[in-house]
C-alpha positions, 0 to 999 in steps of 0.5 A: 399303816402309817397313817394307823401309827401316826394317829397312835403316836399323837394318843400317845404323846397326848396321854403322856400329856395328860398324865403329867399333868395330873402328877404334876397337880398331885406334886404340888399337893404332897410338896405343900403338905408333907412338910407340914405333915413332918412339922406336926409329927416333930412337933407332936401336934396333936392335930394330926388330921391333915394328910395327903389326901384329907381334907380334901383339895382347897384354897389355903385362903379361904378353906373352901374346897375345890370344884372338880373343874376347880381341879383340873390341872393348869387349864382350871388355873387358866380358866380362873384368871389365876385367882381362887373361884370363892375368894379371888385370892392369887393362885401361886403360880408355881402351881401350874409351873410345876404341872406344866414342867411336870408334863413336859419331863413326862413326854420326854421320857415317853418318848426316850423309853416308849411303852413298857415296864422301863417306862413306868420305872423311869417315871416314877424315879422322876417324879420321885425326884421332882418332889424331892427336889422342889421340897429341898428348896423350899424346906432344906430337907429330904424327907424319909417318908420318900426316899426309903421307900425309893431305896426300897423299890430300886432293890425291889425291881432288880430282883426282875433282871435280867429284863429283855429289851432294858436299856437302863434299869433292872440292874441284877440285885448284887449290882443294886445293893452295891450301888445303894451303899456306894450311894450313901456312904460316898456322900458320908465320907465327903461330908465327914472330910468336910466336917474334919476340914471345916467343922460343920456339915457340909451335906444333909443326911437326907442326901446321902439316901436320896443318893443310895436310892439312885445307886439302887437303880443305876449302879455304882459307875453312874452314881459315881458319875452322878456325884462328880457332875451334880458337884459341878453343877452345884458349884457353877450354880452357887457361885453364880448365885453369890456373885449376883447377890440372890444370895450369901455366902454363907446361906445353905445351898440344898444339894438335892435337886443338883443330885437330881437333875444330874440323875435325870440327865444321866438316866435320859442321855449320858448313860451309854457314853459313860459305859462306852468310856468304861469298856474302852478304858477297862 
């Protein structure tokens, strides 16, 4: 019997495996064009043709498309020496680093949550903030396209509470609608204090729903926790990245992947430690 689980459990971890690696390639896809995508559509270029599935997957170098060997995630990459097939043109490495990181979360969560409904909850909000995350630093944006629907389906899944055996998700609806709104309008108020204080703006709108979305799924308590550990941990990072000179003072520092690592860390680890507190103190 224990040799029948422990077979099990390394198909398990080995699917886990698998799958963030080929979401962590489908990450590195949609973080590359739906910038562009946004651009065009603001623009209102009238070559519109590019989307995230067409034209299909290819060197930005040469245009020539990718093999399906040429598309397996990190090992293709490996393979190739890190250089196109056709051109020889250098792969950006953030590709594979993206799919490996990408895998790593996605094992990690398998392992916290195990199999059930929970699990694909938890891996979509991720991945969702992956995404995100990676675009904010490289854009200074949180696209709609992603966070409306994100608000949209942490509301959805409450409807399905209460859920036997959940330990984080499936929030009862009243609980979510509170939490989506407390989400959006803390940020607001923070950034309208700001502007009053500083007269510029402080936090990009794209913020405040990406916070509404995780308000949908967690509740107001985390999010309130969220706000306050994400703040530290921008303020630790910004200013240790002014003191060595990676960047200004001035430069603007994208909120949103601060937001989401102190959801991810709140969802995977801190969650019952802050409702101990809440129950002992309330």
């Amino acid at each position: 019997m224990q040799t029948i689980f422990s077979q099990y459990h390394y198909l398990y971890l080995l699917s886990a495996i698998i799958l963030g690696l080929i979401v962590g390639s489908f990450i590195t896809m949609v973080i590359y064009r739906l910038p562009i995508i946004i651009g065009n559509s603001y623009k209102q270029n009238k070559n519109k043709s590019l989307n995230l599935f067409y034209p299909a997957s290819h060197c930005t170098s040469c245009k020539n498309s990718l093999t399906v060997l040429q598309k397996i995630p990190f090992f293709s990459y490996v393979a190739l020496g890190g250089k196109c097939g056709f051109c020889n043109e250098n792969i950006p490495k953030r590709y594979p680093v993206i799919e490996i990181f990408t895998s790593t979360i996605t094992v990690l969560i398998s392992l916290r949550f195990g199999l059930g409904w929970e699990l694909l909850v938890a891996l979509l909000l991720t991945w969702t903030l992956i995404t995100l995350s990676v675009i904010d630093i490289d854009h200074n944006i949180i696209p709609n396209s992603i966070t409306f629907p994100l608000i949209c389906f942490g509301l959805f899944i409450s409807i399905f509470y209460p859920l036997e055996d959940s330990q984080i998700f499936f929030i009862n609806t009243e609980d979510s609608i509170i939490g989506a709104i407390f989400g959006y309008t803390s940020l607001w108020c923070i950034n309208w204090i700001f502007l009053l204080i500083t007269k510029k703006e402080g936090i990009g709108y794209g913020d405040f729903k990406l916070l509404a979305g995780i308000g949908a799924f967690l509740g107001w308590e985390l999010t309130l926790f969220i706000i306050v550990l994400s703040s530290i941990l921008g303020s630790i990072i910004g200013i240790s990245l002014i003191m060595i000179k990676k960047i200004k003072r001035n430069h603007p520092i994208p909120f949103g992947p601060y937001i989401s690592i102190s959801a991810w860390l709140t969802m995977m680890y801190i969650k019952d430690d802050i409702f101990f507190l809440l129950n002992f103190f309330i």
